[in-house]
C-alpha positions in Angstrom: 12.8 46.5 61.1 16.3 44.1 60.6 15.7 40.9 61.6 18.9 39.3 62.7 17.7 35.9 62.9 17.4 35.6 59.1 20.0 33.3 57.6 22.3 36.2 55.7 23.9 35.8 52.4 27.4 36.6 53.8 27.3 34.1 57.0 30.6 32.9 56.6 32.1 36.5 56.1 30.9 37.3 59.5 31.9 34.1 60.9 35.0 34.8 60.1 34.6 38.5 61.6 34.3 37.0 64.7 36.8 34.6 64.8 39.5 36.7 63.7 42.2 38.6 65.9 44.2 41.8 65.3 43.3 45.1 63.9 39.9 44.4 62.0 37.6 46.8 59.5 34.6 46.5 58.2 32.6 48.0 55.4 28.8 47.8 55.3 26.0 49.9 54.4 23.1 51.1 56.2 20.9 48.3 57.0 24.0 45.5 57.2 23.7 44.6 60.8 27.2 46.7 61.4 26.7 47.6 65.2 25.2 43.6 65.7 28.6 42.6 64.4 30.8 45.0 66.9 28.1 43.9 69.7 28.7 40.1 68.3 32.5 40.4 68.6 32.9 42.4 71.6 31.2 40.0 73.3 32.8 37.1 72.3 36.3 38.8 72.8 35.3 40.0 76.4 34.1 36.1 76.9 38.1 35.0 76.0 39.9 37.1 77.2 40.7 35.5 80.7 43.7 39.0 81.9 42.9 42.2 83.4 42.2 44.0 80.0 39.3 46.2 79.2 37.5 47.3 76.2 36.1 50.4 74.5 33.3 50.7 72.7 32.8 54.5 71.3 30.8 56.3 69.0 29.4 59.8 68.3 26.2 60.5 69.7 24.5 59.8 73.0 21.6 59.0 70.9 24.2 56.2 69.5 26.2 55.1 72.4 22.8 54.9 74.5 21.4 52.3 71.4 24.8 50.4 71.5 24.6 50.2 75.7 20.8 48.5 75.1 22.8 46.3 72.9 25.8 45.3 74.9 25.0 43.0 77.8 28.5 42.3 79.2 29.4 45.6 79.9 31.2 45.0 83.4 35.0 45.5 81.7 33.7 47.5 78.9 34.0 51.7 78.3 30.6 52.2 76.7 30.0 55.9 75.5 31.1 59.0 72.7 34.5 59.2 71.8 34.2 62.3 73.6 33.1 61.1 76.5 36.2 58.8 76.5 38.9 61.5 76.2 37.4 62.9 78.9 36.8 60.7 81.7 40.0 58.3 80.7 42.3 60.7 79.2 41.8 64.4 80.3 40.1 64.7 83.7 42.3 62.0 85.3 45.9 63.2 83.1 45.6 66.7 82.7 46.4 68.7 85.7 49.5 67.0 86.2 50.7 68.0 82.8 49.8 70.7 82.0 50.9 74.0 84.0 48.2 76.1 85.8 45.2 74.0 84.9 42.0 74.8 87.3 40.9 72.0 90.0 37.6 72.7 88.1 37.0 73.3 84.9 33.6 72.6 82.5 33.3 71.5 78.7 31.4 73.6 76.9 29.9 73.7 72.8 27.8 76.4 73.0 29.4 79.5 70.2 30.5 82.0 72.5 33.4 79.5 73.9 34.7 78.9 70.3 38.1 79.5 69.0 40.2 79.6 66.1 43.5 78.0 67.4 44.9 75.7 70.1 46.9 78.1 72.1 43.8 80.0 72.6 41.6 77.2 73.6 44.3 76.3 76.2 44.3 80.2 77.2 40.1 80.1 77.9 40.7 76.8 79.7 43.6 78.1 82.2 41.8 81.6 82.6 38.5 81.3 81.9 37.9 77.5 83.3 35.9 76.8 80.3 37.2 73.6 77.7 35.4 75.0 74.5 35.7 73.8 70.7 37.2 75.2 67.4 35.0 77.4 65.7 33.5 76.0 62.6 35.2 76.9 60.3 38.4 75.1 61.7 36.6 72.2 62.3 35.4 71.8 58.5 39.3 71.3 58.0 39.1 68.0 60.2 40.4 69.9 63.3 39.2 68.6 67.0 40.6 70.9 69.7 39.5 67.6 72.2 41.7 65.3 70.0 44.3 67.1 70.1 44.6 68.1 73.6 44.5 64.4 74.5 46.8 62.9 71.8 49.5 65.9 73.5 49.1 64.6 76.8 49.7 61.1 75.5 53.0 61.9 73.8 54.3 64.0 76.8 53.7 61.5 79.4 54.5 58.0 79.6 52.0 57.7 82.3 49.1 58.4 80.0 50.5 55.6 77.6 50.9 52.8 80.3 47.9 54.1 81.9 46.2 53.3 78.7 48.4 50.3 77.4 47.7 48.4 80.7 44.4 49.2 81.0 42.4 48.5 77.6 43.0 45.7 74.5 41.2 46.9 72.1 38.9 49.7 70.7 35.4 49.1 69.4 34.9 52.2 67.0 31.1 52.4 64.9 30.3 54.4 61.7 33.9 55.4 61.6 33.2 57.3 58.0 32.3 60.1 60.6 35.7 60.9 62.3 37.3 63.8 61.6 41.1 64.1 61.2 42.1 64.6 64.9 39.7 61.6 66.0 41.7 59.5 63.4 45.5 60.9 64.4 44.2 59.8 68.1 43.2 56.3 66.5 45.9 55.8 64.9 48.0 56.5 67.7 46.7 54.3 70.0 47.3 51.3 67.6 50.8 52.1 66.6 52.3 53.2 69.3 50.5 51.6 72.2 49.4 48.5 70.1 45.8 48.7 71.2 43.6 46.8 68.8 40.8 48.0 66.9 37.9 47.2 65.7 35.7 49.8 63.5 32.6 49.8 61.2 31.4 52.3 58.8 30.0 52.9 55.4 32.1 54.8 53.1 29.1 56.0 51.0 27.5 57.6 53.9 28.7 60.5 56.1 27.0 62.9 57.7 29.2 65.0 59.2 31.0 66.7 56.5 30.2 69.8 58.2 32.0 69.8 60.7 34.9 67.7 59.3 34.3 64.1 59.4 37.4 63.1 56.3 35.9 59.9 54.9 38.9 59.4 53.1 40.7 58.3 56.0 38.0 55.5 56.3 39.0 54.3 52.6 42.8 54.6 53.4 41.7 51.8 56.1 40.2 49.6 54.0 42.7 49.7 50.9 44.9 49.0 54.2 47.1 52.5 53.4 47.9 53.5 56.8 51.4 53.4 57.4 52.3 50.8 60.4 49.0 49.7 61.1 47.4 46.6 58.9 44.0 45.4 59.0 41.8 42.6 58.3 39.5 43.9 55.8 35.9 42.4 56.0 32.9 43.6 53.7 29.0 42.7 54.8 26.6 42.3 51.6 23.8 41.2 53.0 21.1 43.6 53.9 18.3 42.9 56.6 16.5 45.9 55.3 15.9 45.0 51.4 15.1 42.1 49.5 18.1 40.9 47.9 17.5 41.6 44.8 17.3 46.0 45.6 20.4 45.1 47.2 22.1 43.9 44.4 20.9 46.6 42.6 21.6 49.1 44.3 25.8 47.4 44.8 26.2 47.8 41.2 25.0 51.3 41.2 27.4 52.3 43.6 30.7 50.5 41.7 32.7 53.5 40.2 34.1 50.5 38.0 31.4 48.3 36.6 34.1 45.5 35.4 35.1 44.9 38.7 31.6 43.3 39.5 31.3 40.0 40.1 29.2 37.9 38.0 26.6 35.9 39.9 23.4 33.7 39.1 20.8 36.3 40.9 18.7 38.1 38.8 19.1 41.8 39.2 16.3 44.3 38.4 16.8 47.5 36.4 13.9 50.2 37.2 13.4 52.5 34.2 11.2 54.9 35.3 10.8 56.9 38.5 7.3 58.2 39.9 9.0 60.4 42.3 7.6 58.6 44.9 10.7 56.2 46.4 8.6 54.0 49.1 6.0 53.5 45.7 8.8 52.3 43.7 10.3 50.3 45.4 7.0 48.6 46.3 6.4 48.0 43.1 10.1 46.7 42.3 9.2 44.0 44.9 6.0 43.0 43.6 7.6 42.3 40.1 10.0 39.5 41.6 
């Protein structure tokens, strides 16, 4: 269980999270306090923003965007919800019959294998025929392809309704465990803060995907943080402290994960070096703890 109320080793880091303005990224692990920061700095945005502006804050499961509702408590101007719930309920359902030729008054999303397809022409075909919005088969996905995505980022760039609609409508974009978009989710992102200068705000772990699968590119999260995304800068922000681990299986476990070890930076806590597994990881690390 984290425990938020524990003084953290990184305080002033996410001070400065919360304080800061413009585009903003930050990189923690599992365990980090991540979605308390977002929930921290949504709330105090919403709290100074005094204009007509809204806010989104998105993730990927209902599972997830339920747990981040329970977190939120201002949530009067706020979007809470998937990204796909977003596209559709702010982007497709209100834009898309007026773009679009020969759309149906009624149409229904659908994930299930049967209303796959391999290619966007043919999921605008089963839409206008068969009333059904479906998803690339898997395959396609696995190459970072999101039928969704793409629909809504052509609606955007055909009508300048969509863009003001948008523009007008919503300062910035809370995104969590961002390592998991796939390459249409990003285009989309990336989009909105270039050319409708929405702000954004996204988390994620770049040691930690888990949805490869179906095309989540972490590499587009690392592009963010070494700030390589061509007219778009960010503040970059990293959170050390763990809530989860005593410190010193968290220092551990930092230098384990640096692919150069000389870019480690020295510090006066003591950091332990297990030798010998007994296959059993909740026993050793027990017994890590117990050394100290």
């Amino acid at each position: 269980m984290e425990d938020k109320e524990i003084n953290p080793i990184d305080k002033e880091e996410r001070d400065k999270i919360i304080k800061t303005e413009g585009n903003i990224c930050v990189l923690a692990s599992a365990g980090s306090g991540k979605t308390s920061i977002l929930v921290k700095k949504l709330e105090f945005d919403i709290e100074k923003e005094k204009n007509h502006y809204n806010f989104v804050a998105i993730t990927f499961t209902n599972k997830a965007a339920t747990e981040l509702r329970d977190k939120i408590v201002k949530k009067e101007r706020v979007f809470i919800g998937t990204i796909d719930s977003f596209l559709e309920k702010e982007i497709i359902d209100i834009f898309i019959k007026s773009i679009e030729d020969n759309i149906p008054e009624k149409f229904y999303y659908s994930y299930q294998k049967k209303d796959k397809f391999c290619n966007y022409n043919d999921g605008l075909k089963k839409l206008k025929e068969y009333k059904i919005f479906g998803t690339y088969d898997n395959d396609i996905q696995k190459l970072g392809k999101n039928f969704k995505c793409e629909l809504a980022l052509k609606l955007l760039k055909k009508s300048v309704r969509v863009q003001e609609y948008l523009k007008y409508k919503y300062k910035k974009i809370f995104i969590d465990e961002y390592q998991d978009s796939d390459q249409g989710m990003h285009e989309l992102f990336c989009y909105f803060a270039k050319e409708l200068g929405i702000k954004l705000f996204i988390v994620g772990d770049d040691k930690q995907s888990i949805y490869g699968w179906r095309g989540a590119k972490v590499q587009n999260f690392k592009n963010i943080v070494e700030n390589n995304i061509e007219k778009i800068s960010f503040n970059i922000f990293r959170l050390h402290h763990n809530f989860r681990s005593h410190i010193n299986i968290t220092l551990f476990s930092q230098i384990l994960s640096e692919k150069n070890i000389e870019k480690i930076e020295k510090t006066n806590e003591k950091v332990i070096f297990y030798k010998k597994s007994t296959g059993n990881k909740k026993e050793d690390i027990q017994d890590i703890i117990k050394r100290q």
